[in-house]
N, C-alpha and C positions, 0 to 999 in steps of 0.2 A: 914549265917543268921545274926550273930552276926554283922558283919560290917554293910550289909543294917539294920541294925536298928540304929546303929549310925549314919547313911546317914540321914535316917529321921529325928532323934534326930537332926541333924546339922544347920537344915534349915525350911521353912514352906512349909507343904509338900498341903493344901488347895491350897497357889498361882500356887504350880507347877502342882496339875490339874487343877486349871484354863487355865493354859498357855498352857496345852497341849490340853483341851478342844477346845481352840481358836483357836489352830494354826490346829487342826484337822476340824474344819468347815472351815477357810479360805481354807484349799486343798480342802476341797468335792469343795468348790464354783469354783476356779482356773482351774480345768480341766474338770466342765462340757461340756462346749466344745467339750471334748475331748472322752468322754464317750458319747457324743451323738451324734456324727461324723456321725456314718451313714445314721441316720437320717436326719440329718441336709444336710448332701450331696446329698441324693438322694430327698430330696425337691429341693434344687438348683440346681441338676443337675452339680456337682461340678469337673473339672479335677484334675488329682493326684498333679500338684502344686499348685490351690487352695485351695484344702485341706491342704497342708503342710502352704499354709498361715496363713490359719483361725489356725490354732492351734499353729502356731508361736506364731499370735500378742501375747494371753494374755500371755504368759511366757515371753516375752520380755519385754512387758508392768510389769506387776509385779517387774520384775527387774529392771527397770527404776524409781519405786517407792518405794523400799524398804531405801535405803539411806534417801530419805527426812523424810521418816516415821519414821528411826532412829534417824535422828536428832532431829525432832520434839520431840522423848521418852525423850529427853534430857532436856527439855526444861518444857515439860506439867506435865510429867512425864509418865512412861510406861502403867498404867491402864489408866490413860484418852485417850493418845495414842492407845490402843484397841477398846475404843467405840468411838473415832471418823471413825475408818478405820471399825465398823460395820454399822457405821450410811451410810456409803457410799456404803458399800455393798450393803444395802438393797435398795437404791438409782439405786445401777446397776441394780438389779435383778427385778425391776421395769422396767424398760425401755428395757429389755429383753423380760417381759412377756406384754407389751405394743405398741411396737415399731419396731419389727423386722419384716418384711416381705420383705427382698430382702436377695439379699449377700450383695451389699453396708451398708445396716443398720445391716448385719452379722459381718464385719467386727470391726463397728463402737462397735459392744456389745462386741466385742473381747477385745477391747480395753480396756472396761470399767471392763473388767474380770479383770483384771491387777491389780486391785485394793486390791481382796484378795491375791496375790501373793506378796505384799507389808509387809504379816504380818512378818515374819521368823523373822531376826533379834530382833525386840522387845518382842517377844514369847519367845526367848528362853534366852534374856538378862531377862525378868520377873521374869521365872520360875526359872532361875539356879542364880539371884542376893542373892539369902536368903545363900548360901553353899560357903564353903571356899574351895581356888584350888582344895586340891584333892578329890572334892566329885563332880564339874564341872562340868568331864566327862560325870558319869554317871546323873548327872542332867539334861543336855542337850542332851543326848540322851533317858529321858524319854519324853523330854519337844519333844523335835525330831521328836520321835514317833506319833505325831500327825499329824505328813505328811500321816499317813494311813486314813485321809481325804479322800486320793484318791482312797483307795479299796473301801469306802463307795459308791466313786461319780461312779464310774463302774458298781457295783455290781445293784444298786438302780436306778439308772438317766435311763439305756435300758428299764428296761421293767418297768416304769412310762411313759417314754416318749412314748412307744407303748401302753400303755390303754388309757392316756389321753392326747399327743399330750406333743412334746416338748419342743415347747414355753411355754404350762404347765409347766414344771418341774421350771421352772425361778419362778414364782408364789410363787409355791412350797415355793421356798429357799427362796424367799425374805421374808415369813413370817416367816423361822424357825429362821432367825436372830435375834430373841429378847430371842432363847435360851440361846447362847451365853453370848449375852448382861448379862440375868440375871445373870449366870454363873460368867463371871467376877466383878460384881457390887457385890456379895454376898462372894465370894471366896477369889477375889485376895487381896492381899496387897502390896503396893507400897515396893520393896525392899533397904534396906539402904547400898548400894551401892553406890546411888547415886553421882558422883562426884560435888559438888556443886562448888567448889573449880577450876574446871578445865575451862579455858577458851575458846574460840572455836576452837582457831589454835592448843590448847591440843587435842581438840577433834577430830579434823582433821589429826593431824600426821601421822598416819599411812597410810592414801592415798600416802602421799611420796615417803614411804620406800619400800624396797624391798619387804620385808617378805608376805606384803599384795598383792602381786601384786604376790606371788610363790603361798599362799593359797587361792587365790582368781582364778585360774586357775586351780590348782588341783582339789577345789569346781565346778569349771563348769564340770569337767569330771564326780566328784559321782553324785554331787546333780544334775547339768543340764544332765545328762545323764537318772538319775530315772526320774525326772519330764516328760523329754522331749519322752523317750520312754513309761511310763505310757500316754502322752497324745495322742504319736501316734501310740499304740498296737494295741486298738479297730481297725482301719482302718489297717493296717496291717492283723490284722486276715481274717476280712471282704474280704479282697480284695484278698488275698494271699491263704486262704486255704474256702475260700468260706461257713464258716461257719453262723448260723444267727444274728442278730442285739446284741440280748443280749445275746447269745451264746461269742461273739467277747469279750463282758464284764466282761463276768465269768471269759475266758482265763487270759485278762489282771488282773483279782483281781488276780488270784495264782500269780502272777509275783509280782505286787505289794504290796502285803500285805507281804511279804519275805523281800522285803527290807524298809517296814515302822518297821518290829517285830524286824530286826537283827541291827536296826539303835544305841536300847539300847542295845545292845551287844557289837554294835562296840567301843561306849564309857567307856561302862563299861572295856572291854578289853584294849583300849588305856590307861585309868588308871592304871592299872597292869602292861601291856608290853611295852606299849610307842606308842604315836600316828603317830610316825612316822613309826614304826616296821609294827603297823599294816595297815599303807597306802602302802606300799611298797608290801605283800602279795594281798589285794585288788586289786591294782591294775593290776597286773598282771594276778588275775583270772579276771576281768573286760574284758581285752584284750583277752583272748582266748576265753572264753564266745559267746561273740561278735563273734569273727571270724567262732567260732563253728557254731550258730547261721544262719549263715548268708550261710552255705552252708548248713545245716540244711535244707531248705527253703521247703524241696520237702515231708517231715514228719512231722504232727500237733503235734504229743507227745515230737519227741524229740526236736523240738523248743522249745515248752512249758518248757520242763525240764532245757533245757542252758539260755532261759531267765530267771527262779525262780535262776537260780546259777549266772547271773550275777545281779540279782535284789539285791539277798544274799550279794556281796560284794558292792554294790553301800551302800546300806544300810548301812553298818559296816566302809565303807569308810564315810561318812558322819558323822557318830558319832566321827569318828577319827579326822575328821578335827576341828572339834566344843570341840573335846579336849583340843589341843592346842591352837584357838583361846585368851580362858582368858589366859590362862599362857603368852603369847604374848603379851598383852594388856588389864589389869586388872582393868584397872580404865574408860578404855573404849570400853568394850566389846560389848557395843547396839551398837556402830557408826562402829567399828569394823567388828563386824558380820553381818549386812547391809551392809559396804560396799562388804565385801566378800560373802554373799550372790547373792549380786546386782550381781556380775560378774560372778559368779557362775550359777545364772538363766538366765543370758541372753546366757551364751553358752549351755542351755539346748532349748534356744527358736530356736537354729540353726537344732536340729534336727531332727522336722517334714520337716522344707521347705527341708533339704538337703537329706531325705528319698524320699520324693517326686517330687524330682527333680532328683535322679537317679534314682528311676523309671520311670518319664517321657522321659530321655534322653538313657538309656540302658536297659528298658523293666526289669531288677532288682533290689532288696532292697540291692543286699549282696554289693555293693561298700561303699555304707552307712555304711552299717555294721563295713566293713576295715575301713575306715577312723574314724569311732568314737575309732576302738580299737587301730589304732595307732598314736591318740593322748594323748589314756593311757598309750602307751608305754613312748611317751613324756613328762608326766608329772613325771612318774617316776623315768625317767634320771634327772629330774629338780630338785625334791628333794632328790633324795642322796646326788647331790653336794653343796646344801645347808644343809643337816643335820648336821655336822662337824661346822658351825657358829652358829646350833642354841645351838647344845646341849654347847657350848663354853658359851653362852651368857647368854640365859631363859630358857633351859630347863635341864632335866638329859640325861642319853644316854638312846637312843629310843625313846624320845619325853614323857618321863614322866615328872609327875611336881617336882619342888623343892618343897622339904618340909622346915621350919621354920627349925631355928637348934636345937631347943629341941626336936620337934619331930624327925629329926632323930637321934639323941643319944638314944629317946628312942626305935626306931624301931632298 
């Protein structure tokens, strides 16, 4: 208790529910889609690869705009940078509840979902710029925590979209966007962090290097793994155990809301034990999970349970990687974490079409299944052989942070 109050003492703790506010309505917005699938398919009449398309785009779109958005935080600064990526929100979510009446203009709103998927990087450079290294962690995995956006958009988007139609639900969102708004206009404060000093090619470095391009992979396993299975549960259940519309929805909240709660755990715990310690555990229950999962297929409950436990470490992995981030790159942690987020979501956008494309081509989900677990097994092997250069370089052993030298004389 005593440390979390020094946590709070350390920084401003108003910016960082804003930031968690923001980045929790940007998910509800990013996987409506996804939560209203079966709706949305049995209007269109949709096959199992058009489905996995429609819930591609906006995760790939997202990721495709998260970097410019970081950059831009650079430049405007990170609160103005929020309200222009709401003012464009509610721009999408117009032309949602306006404009859709095919798959072609389904696709075209997919697209424009991408927009809320754009937030992450500058939400969680916001909220966690007020805190010094070792408070980061658990900063950005409070800030993190608002990817539980997506138990909202589950829970809420089925049975709205079944009383009043769910090109309603668009409507819906596009007004509650000036909560937000208010929210950060009244809350945040610009953090002084700010690198004023740093010039573009500073700000770019890290696209170069290795390190970004290890955690930027690792990231598409936790985080494109939660997102990408959060937004293709709903149709998974639907389809798979024949359950109804907003039954499908309930399912995926207990899954999702497991790895948006353990997200602040995982960061908290990467501070203590080390974020590399704790991605190395992760992911390997990630992997069995999965596999578990996936021959599971024939039993609604014990699916249900190996999903909450691989939700559980996708979660915990995410806060882990957004640990080491700052430690890594402190002066540039919004372009940073945009970039690794960007890559991060777009291998999240691969795993509706690739669910749905071996169930189109082998009548199963569970090849999906294997192949998402063993590219956690891959990432694995990737970062062991790199932890021995980092803990040399930026970090301690485990992936904890360096403390200042007085602090550790006096710890």
């Amino acid at each position: 208790m005593t440390s979390f109050k020094a946590f709070l003492k350390a920084g401003h703790t108003p910016t960082l529910f804003a930031a968690f506010f923001y980045l929790g309505f940007s998910f509800f917005i990013w996987v409506l889609n996804g939560a209203m699938a079966p709706f949305i398919s049995e209007t269109f009449h949709l096959t199992a690869a058009q489905k996995g398309l429609m819930l591609s785009i906006p995760i790939l779109a997202g990721a495709l705009m998260r970097f410019p958005l970081g950059l831009l935080s650079q430049y405007i600064g990170r609160k103005s940078a929020t309200l222009v990526e709401l003012s464009l929100i509610a721009v999408a979510m117009g032309y949602g509840f306006f404009m859709v009446h095919s798959f072609d203009y389904m696709i075209r709103m997919a697209l424009l979902l991408g927009v809320a998927g754009a937030s992450f990087g500058v939400a969680m450079s916001l909220g966690s710029g007020w805190y010094p290294p070792q408070y980061k962690g658990l900063a950005m995995g409070l800030v993190g925590a608002g990817n539980g956006g997506t138990v909202i958009a589950v829970l809420l988007a089925p049975p709205l979209a079944q009383r009043f139609g769910w090109q309603t639900v668009y409507g819906f969102a596009a007004l509650s966007t000036l909560v937000p708004m208010l929210v950060i206009v009244l809350f945040a404060k610009e953090p002084p962090d700010r690198p004023q000093h740093a010039t573009l090619r500073q700000q770019l470095a890290c696209l170069a290097e290795r390190d970004g391009w290890v955690f930027s992979l690792i990231y598409a396993v936790t985080f494109g793994g939660f997102i990408g299975l959060t937004t293709f549960l709903p149709t998974y259940y639907y389809d798979q155990f024949g359950v109804s519309k907003v039954q499908a929805g309930q399912l995926t909240m207990l899954a999702a809301f497991m790895g948006s709660a353990v997200r602040i755990a995982g960061g908290w715990m990467s501070d203590r034990w080390g974020g590399v310690n704790t991605l190395t555990l992760v992911l390997l229950v990630i992997s069995l999970a999965l596999v578990a999962a996936g021959l599971a297929s024939g039993s609604l409950v014990l699916t249900t349970v190996l999903l909450m436990l691989c939700f559980t470490a996708l979660g915990a992995g995410n806060g882990a990687v957004f640990q080491l981030v700052p430690l890594r790159w402190p002066l540039t942690t919004a372009v940073a974490g945009s970039m690794i987020g960007e890559i991060g979501a777009l291998g999240g956008g691969f795993v509706p079409t690739a669910m749905g494309y071996a169930k189109q081509l082998t009548g199963s989900y569970l090849p999906g299944f294997v192949a998402l677990a063993g590219t956690a097994l891959l990432m694995l092997a990737l970062m062991r052989r790199m932890q021995s250069h980092w803990t040399r370089t930026w970090a301690e052993k485990g992936g904890r942070a360096r403390l200042p030298l007085a602090l550790q004389q006096a710890a």
